[in-house]
Every structure is written in C-alpha cells, then in structure tokens.
C-alpha positions in Angstrom: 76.7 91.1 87.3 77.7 94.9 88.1 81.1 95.7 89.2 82.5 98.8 91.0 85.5 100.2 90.2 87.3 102.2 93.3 88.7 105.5 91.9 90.6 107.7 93.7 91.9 111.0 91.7 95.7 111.6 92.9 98.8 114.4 92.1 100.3 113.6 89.2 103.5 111.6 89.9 105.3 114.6 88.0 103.7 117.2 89.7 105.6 119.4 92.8 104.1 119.1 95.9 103.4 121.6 98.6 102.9 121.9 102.1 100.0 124.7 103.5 101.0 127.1 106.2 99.2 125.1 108.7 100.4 121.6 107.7 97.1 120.2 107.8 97.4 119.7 103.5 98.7 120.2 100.5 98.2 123.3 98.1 96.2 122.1 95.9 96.4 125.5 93.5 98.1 124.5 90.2 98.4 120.7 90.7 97.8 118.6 88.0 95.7 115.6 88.6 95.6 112.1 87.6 93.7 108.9 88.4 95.5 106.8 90.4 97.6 104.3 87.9 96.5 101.2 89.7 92.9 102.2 89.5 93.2 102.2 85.6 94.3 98.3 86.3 91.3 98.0 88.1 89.0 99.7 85.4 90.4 97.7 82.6 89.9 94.8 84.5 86.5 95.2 84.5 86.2 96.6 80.8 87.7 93.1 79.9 84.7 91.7 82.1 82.3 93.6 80.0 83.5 93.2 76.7 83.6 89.6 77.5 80.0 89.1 78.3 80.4 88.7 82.0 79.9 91.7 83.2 76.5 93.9 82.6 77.9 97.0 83.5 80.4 99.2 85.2 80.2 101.4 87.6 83.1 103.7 88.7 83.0 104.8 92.6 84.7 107.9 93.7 84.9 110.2 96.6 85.8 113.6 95.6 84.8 117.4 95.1 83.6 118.9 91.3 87.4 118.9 90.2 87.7 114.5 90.2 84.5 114.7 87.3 87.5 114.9 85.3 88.9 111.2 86.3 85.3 109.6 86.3 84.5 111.1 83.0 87.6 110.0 81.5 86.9 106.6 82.8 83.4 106.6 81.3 85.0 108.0 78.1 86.8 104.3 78.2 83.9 102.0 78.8 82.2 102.5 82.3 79.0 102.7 82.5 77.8 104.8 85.4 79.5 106.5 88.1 78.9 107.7 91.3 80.7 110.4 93.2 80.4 111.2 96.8 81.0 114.6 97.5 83.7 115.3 100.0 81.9 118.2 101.4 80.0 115.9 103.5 82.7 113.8 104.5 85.4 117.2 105.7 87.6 115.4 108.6 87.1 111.5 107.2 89.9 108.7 107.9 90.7 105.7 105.7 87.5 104.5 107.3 85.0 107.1 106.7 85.8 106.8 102.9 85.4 103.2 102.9 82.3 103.6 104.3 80.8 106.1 102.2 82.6 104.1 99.4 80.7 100.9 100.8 77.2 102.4 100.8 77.8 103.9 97.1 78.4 100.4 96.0 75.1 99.5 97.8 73.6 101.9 96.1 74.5 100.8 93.1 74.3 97.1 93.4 77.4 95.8 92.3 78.4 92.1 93.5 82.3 92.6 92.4 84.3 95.1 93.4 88.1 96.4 91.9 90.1 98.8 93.4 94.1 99.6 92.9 96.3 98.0 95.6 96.7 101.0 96.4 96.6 105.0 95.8 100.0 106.2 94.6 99.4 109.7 97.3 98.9 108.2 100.5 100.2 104.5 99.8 97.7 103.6 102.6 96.3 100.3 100.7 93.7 100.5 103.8 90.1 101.8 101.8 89.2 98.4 99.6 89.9 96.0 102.8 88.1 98.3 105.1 85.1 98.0 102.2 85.1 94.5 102.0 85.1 94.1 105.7 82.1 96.9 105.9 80.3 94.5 103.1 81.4 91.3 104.4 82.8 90.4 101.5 86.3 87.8 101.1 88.7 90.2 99.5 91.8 89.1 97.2 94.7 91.2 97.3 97.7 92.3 94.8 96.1 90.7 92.2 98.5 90.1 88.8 96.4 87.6 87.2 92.3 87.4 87.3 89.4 84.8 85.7 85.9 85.2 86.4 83.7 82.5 85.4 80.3 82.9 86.3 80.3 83.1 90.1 83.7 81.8 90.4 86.6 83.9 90.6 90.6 82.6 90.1 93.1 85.1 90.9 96.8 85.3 90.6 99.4 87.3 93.1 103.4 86.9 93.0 104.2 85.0 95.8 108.0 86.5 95.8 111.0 83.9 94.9 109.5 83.2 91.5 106.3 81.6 93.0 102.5 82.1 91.9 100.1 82.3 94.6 96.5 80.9 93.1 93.3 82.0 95.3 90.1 80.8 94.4 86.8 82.8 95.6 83.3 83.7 94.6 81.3 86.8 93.6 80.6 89.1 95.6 84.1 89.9 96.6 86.7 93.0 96.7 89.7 92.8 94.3 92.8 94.7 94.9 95.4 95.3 91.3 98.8 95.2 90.9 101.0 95.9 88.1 101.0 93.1 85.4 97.6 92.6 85.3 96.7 94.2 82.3 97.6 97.1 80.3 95.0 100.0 80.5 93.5 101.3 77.0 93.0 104.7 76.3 89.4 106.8 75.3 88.6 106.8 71.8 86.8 109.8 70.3 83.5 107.7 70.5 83.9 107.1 73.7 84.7 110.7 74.8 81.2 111.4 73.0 79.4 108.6 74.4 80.9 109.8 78.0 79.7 113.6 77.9 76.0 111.8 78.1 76.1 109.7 80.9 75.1 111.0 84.1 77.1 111.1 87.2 75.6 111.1 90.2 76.4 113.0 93.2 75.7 111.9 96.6 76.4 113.2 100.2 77.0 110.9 103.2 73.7 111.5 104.1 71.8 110.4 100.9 73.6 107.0 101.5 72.1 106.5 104.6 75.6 107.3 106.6 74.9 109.8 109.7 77.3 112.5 111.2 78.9 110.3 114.0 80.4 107.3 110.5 82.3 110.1 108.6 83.8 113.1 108.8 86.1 113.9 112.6 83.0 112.6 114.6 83.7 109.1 112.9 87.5 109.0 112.3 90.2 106.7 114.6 92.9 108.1 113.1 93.9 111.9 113.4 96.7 113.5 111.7 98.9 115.7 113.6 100.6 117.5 110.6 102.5 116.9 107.2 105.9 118.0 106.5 107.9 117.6 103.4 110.8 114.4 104.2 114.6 116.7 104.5 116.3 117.7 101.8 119.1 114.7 100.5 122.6 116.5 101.2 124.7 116.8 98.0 127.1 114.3 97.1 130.5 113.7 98.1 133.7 112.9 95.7 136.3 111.0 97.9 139.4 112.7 97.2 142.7 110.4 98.1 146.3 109.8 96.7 145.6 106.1 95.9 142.8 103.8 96.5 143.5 102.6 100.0 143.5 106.4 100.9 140.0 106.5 99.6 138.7 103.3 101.2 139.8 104.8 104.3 138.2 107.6 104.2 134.9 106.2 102.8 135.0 104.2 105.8 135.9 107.3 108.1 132.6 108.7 106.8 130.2 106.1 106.7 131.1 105.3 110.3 131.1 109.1 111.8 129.1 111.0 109.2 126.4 108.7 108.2 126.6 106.5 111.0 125.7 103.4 109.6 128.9 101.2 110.3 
C-alpha cells in the first residue's frame, strides 16, 4: 500500500507578514518558509506506516512553484519516498477547490490508496483541500485525527471528542486522514537521509499532464473569489486604571468597558 502525504509549504509562524499594494497577496520577498507543522504529523504518520511494514512507500504531494523543493526534499530527507509537485504556474487563480483537484489527480497519478494531510494549513486555516480530495476521490475521510492503527485494510482512528471523551472511527483503505496535534511527534533528517534525499527525483507536473483542463483550475474553475487581504487593526495600547481606592477603579473599569469597548 502507497500513501500520499498532503504538503503544503507555509510562512514561518515567526516570520512578518506583508500585504502587496494591490491586496491581491502577500510579499513574498524575504519570507522564510516552513512546511506546514500539521503536515509533519501527517508525514510521520506515514513513516511509522513504513517502518512498520505496512506501508510500501511514500509519496509526498504538493502544489507549489521551484521554491517548495525545499519542503518536499526535506521530507524525502526523513523517509518519503517519492514526491510529486504540481506547479502552480498552471494553476494561477485556483480556489480551495482547484488545488484539491490537481492534488486529487497527483494522487491518481501516483496510486496511493491512503491519503494524510494536516487538519489544516497554519496560513489560510481553511481545513477545506483534503475533504474536498476525498470527496473528488470518493473516498470516506476521518478528520482531526490524534490517534491512528492501520491494520491491513482496516483503519482505527482516534479524535478528542471535547469533555474528556475519545471519539473511535473505524474505516477502510482507501480513505483521506486529517492530523491533529498529539498524534505523533515528527523526527528530524539524519545526514543519511539528506544524502539519500538529493537522489530521488521529484517530479513536476502541470494541470494539464494530470489530465485537468483549463475550465477545473485556475479563475475559469474557482467558486470562490477573493476580493482583497488587509492586515486585522492594530490592538490599541493598554490602559492602567488610575483611582483613589478600589471601588474608584471598579467604577471606572466599568465606565470603560460599557462606553469604550462596548461590550457591557
């Protein structure tokens, strides 16, 4: 059994973010990028699969320009076995739903019958791409995952419920598998594995060499149009109550939160 692994290369949590003049972006001059920290649950997820015997290989699955090689060769440097990126170039204008389509048809491509994607990307916070791919693939789909067994066809997984609960969801391959903190704890790339990495191949594909035509990705196939981004407001500076005794300074807490911030 292949799996896929959904990567999606992000800004770093650390880095300061931008706005272009035209608000249709972000300046991406001088970020530094990471992969998606709930992607690297997903990859060591299946790395365990592998080094387990229950998974033949692993196949990382990106959309992205040149610059995301970075993230996929990182992850190869850790244990995956092939990768596949789909060049943005061909997808210029592409929704949630465009991506999970071209991400769909790369997993095709590649034959995987498991798929495991972060809950969700850390930049957008969408969480819409790996339930749009299951639903392109007809595939069940198990979501938030914190605990996961595979066992030949037969997949157990675990999700917090809330109130101290643990929800258990049983389902078989193929299916999509969404991570969440507490599944696992990522390893890092050894120096043989960065070596081992530099020789695999990864494979570049447009929409097109998927089979996807102009009207499934880019504007032509988007429902969703954005009509600009803006930065959220700057948080005013604090306030020190000032008051001869405490009930002075109750009073005028109150005073403010009912005429300044308005919430009482």
């Amino acid at each position: 059994m292949k799996v896929g692994v959904l990567l999606k290369q992000v800004p770093a949590s650390d880095t300061i973010i931008k706005i272009n003049p035209d608000k249709t972006g972000i300046v991406t001059a001088g970020i530094k990028w990471e992969t998606n920290p709930y992607d690297e649950l997903a990859l060591e997820a299946a790395l365990q699969l592998k080094d387990a015997g229950k998974a033949t290989g692993v196949v990382v699955l990106t959309v992205g320009a040149a610059d995301a090689d970075a993230r996929v060769r990182d992850a190869l440097s850790r244990g995956a076995t092939e990768a596949i990126r789909v060049d943005e170039a061909s997808l210029v204008g592409s929704d949630s739903l465009g991506t999970a389509r071209a991400l769909a048809a790369a997993a095709k491509a590649a034959g995987v019958e498991l798929i495991l994607a972060g809950k969700q990307a850390i930049d957008t916070d969408s969480a819409a791409v790996p339930a749009m791919v299951a639903e392109l693939l007809g595939w069940p789909q198990v979501s938030v995952v914190t605990g996961l067994t595979v066992d030949g066809g037969k997949i157990t997984a675990e999700r917090n419920a809330g109130g101290g609960f643990i929800e258990v969801v049983s389902t078989s391959v193929p299916a999509v598998i969404t991570c969440d903190k507490g599944l696992n704890t990522p390893r890092f790339a050894n120096m043989k594995g960065i070596m081992a990495a530099k020789k695999i191949p990864i494979e570049v594909k447009s929409a097109a060499d998927l089979g996807l035509s102009a009207g499934q990705v880019g504007a032509a196939g988007a429902l969703v149009e954005e009509s600009g981004l803006e930065l959220p407001p700057p948080r005013p500076s604090s306030k020190i109550i000032q008051g001869a005794t405490p009930e002075a300074k109750v009073k005028e807490l109150v005073r403010l939160l009912r005429d300044e911030a308005k919430v009482i």
